[in-house]
C-alpha positions as CSV (number, residue, x, y, z in Angstrom):
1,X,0.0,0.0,0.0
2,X,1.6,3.5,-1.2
3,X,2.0,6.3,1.7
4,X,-1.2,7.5,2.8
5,X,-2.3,10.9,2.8
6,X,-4.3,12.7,6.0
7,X,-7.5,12.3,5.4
8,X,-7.2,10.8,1.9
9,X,-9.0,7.4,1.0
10,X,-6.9,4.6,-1.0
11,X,-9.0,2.8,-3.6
12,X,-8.0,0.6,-6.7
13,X,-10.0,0.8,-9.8
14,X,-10.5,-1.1,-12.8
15,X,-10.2,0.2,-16.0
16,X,-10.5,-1.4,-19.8
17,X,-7.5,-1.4,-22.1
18,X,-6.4,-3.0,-25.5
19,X,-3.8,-5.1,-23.1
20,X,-7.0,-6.4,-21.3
21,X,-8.3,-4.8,-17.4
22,X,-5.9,-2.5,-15.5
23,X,-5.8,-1.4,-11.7
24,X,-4.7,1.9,-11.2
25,X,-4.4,3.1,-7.3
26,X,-5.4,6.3,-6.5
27,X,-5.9,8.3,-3.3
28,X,-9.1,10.4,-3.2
29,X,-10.0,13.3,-0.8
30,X,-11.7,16.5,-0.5
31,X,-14.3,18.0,-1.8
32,X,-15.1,20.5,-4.9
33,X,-14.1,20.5,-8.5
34,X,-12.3,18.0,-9.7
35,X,-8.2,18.5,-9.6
36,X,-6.5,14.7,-11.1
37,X,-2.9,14.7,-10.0
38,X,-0.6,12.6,-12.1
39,X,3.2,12.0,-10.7
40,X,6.6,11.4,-12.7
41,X,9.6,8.8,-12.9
42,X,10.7,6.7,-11.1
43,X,8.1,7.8,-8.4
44,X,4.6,7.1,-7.4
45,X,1.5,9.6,-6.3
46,X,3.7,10.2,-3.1
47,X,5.2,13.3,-4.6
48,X,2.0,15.0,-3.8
49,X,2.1,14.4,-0.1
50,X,3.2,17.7,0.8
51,X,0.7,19.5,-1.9
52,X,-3.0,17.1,-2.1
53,X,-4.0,17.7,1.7
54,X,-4.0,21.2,0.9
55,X,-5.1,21.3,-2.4
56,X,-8.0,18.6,-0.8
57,X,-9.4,21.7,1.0
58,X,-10.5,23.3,-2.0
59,X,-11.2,20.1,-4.5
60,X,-11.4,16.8,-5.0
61,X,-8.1,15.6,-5.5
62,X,-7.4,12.4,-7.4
63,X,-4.1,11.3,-7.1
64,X,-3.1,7.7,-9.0
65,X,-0.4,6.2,-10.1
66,X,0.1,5.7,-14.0
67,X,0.0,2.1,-15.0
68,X,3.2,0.4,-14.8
69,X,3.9,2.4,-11.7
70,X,3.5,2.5,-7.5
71,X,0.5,0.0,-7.2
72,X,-1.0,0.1,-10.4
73,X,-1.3,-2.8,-12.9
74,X,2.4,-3.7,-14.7
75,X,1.5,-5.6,-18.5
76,X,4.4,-6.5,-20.3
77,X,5.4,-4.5,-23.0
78,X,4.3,-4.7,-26.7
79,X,6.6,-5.1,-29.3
80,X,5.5,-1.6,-30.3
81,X,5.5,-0.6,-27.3
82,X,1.7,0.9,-27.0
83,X,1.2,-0.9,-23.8
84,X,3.0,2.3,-22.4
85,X,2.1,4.8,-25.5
86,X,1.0,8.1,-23.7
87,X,-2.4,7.7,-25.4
88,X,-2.6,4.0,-23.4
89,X,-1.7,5.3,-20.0
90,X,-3.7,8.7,-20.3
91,X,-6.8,5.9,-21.6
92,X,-6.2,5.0,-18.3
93,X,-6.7,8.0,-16.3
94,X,-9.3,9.3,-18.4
95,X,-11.2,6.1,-17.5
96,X,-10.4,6.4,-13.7
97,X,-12.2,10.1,-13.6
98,X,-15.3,8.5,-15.3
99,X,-15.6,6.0,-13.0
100,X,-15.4,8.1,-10.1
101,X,-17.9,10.4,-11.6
102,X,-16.1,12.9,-12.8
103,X,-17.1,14.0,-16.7
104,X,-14.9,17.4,-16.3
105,X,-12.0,18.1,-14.5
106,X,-8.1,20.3,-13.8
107,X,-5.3,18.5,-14.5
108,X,-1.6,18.7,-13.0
109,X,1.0,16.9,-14.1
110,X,4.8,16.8,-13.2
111,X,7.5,14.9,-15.8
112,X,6.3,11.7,-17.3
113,X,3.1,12.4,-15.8
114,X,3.4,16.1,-17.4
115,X,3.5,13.9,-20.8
116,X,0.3,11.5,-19.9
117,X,-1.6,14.5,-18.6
118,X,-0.5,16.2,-22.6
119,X,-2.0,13.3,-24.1
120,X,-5.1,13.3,-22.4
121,X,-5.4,16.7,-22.5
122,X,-5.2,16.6,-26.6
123,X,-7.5,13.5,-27.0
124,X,-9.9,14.3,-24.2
125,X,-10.6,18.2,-24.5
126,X,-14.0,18.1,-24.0
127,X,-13.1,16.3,-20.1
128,X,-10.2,18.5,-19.3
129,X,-11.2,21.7,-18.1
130,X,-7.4,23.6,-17.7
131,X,-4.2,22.0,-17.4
132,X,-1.0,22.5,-15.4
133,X,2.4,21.1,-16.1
134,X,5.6,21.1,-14.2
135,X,8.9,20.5,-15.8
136,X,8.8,19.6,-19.0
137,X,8.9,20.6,-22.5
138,X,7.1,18.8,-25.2
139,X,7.9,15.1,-26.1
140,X,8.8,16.1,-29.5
141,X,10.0,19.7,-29.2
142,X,13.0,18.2,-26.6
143,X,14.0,15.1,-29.4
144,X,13.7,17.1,-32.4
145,X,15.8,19.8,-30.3
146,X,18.4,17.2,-28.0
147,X,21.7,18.9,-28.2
148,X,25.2,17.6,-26.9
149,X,24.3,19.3,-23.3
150,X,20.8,18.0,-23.0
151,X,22.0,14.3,-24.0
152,X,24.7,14.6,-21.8
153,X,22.4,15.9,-18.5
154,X,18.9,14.1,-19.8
155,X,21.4,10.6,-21.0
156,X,18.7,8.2,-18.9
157,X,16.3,9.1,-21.6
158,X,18.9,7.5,-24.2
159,X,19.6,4.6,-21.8
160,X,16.4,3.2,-21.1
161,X,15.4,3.2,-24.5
162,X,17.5,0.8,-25.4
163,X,16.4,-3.1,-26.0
164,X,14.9,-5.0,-23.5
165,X,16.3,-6.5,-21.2
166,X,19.9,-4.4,-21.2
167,X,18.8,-1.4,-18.7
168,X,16.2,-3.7,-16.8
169,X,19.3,-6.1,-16.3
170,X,21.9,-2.9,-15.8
171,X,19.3,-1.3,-13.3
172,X,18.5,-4.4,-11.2
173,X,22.2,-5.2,-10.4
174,X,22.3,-2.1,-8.2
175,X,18.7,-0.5,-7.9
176,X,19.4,1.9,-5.1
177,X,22.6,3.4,-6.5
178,X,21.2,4.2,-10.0
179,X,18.2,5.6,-7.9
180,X,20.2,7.6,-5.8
181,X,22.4,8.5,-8.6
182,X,19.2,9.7,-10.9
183,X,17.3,11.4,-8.7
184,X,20.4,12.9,-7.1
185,X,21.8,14.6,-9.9
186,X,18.4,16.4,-10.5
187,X,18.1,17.7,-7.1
188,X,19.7,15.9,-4.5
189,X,18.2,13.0,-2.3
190,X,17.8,14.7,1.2
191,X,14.4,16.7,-0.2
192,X,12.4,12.8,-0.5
193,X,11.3,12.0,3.1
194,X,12.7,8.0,4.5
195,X,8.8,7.0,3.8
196,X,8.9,8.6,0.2
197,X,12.2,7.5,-0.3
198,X,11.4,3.7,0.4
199,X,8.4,4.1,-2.1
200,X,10.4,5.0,-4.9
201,X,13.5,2.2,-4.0
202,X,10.5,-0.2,-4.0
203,X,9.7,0.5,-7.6
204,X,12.8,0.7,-8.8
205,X,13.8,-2.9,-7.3
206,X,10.3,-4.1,-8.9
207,X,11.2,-6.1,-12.2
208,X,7.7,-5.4,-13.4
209,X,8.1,-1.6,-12.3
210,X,11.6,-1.5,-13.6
211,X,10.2,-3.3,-17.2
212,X,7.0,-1.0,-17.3
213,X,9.4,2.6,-16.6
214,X,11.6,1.8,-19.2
215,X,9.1,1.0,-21.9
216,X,7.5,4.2,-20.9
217,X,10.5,5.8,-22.3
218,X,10.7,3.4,-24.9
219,X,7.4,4.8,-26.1
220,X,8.0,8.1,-25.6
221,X,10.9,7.4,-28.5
222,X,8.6,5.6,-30.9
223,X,4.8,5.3,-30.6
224,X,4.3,8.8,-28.8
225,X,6.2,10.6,-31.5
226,X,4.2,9.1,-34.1
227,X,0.5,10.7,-32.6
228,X,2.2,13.8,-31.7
229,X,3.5,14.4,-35.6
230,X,0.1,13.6,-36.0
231,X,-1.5,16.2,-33.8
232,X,1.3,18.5,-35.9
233,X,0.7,17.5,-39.3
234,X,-3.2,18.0,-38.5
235,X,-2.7,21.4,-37.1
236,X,-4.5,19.8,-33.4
237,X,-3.8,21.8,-30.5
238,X,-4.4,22.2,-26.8
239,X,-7.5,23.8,-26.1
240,X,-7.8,24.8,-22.6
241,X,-6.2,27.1,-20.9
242,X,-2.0,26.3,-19.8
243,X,0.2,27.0,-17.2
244,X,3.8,25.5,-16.9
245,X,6.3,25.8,-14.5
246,X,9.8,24.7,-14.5
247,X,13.1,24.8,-12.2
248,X,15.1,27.6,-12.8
249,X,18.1,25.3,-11.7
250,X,17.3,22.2,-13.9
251,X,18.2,21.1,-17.6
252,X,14.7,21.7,-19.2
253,X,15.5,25.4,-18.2
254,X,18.9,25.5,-19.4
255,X,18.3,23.6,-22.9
256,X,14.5,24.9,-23.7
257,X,11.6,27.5,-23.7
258,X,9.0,25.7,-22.5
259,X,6.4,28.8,-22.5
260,X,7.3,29.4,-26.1
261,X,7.5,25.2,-26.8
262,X,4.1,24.6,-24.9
263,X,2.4,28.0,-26.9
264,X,3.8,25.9,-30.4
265,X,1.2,23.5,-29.5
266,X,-1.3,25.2,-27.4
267,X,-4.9,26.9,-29.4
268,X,-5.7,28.5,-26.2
269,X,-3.6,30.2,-23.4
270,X,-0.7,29.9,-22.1
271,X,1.2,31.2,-19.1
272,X,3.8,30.5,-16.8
273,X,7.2,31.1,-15.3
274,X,10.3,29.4,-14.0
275,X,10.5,28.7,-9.7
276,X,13.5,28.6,-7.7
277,X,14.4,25.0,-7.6
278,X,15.5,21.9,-9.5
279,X,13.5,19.4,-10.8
280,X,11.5,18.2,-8.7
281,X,8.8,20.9,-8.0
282,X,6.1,19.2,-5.9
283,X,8.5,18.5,-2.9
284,X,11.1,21.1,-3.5
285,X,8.9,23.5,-3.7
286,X,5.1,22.7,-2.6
287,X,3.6,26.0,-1.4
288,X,4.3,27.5,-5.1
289,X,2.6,24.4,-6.7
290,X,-0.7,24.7,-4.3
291,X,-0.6,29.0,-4.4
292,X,-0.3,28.4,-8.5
293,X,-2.6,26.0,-8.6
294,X,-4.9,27.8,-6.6
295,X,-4.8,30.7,-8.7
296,X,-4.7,28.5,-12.2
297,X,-7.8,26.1,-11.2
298,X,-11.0,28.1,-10.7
């Protein structure tokens, strides 16, 4: 069971895919509009711990893990890797808002859950009523633009793409020191609490968790860029309002523009600004995620 939230209620629910039924855990609390909270790699719907209680006081605050991660289902990946396509996993969450009766809601994501929350956004307009995103750039905007410095600071991206089973098998030899050694370089380790901290080891020293992150990126190579040339080539945007924010300290910063990437694929507007920190926003910096969101979600 993930790391409970005060107040918050722990719940699994079933959702159809093309890869047959998936769970996805979620926490659920609050009341209000709707606010779906979706977390990035290699971590779980923890990294809202400091940031859904609060947020909880103002709306309902669904906070799940993306298949293949935390306690949510783990298929085996596809040849073609759609099992973890961004359409698949935002499928997911789309479903887990309907079932939980919610037809219209805010979304926030941060990282790989930034890039779900894009997808859904773009093939669910109609359900998503404003979206927020935190630390990233576009899927295809940061390929079509790597350089030498983002390769070099971003090189897990080129890693886990490659063929299964090399980085499964290079990862599971020594799951704590590539964790500590990822999520160090980005911001440090002593900002994840023990209890957080044991949650994300957990996945990473998960085979199935392991298999499931790495063909997320795998996707994100392949299948994803596919539907977003797509969404390019017939001129589809977002259409609901944007915000983005990004660390001032972090590599998306230093290599991109993400207001000027996200308006490139945005119909509606867009706004936003860096934050003091590195990358990761939610428990670096919580208080400016729930004061922008605050602002951002009405």
């Amino acid at each position: 069971m993930s790391l409970a939230f005060p107040g918050f209620e722990q719940k699994s629910i079933t959702v159809s895919s093309e890869d047959g039924p998936i769970e996805i855990a979620c926490q659920i609390g609050g009341s209000g509009p709707a606010l779906l909270l979706l977390h990035g790699f290699p971590q779980t719907k923890a990294i809202w711990h400091q940031v859904a209680p609060e947020l909880a006081k103002h709306y309902t605050v669904v906070a799940s893990d993306l298949r293949g991660y935390g306690a949510s289902s783990k298929p085996h990946g596809k040849p073609d890797h759609s099992s973890y396509s961004k359409r698949s996993m935002a499928t997911d969450q789309y479903s887990l808002m309907k079932a939980l009766g919610h037809d219209h809601f805010f979304l926030l994501g941060h990282d790989r859950g930034g890039r779900v929350s894009h997808r859904l956004a773009m093939d669910f307009p109609e359900s998503v009523k404003k979206f927020m995103v935190l630390d990233i750039s576009p899927t295809l905007t940061m390929y079509e633009n790597t350089t030498m410095e983002f390769a070099k600071g971003y090189w897990h991206w080129f890693f886990l793409i490659q063929a299964e089973p090399v980085p499964e098998t290079m990862i599971g030899a020594n799951p704590e020191y590539w964790l500590k050694n990822h999520m160090g370089r980005h911001a440090g380790t002593g900002i994840f609490s023990p209890e957080r901290w044991a949650e994300y080891l957990a996945g990473a020293s998960n085979s199935q968790s392991m298999h499931a992150m790495c063909e997320d990126y795998r996707a994100a190579a392949t299948i994803d860029l596919v539907h977003d040339r797509a969404d390019r080539e017939h001129g589809k945007k977002l259409q609901m309002p944007l915000k983005v924010l990004w660390g001032e300290h972090g590599l998306v910063n230093k290599c991109f523009k993400p207001l000027d990437d996200w308006k490139k694929v945005s119909s509606s507007e867009v706004s936003g600004r860096p934050v003091p920190c590195g990358h990761y926003i939610p428990e670096e910096l919580p208080q400016e995620v729930i004061t922008e969101a605050r602002n951002f979600f009405i």
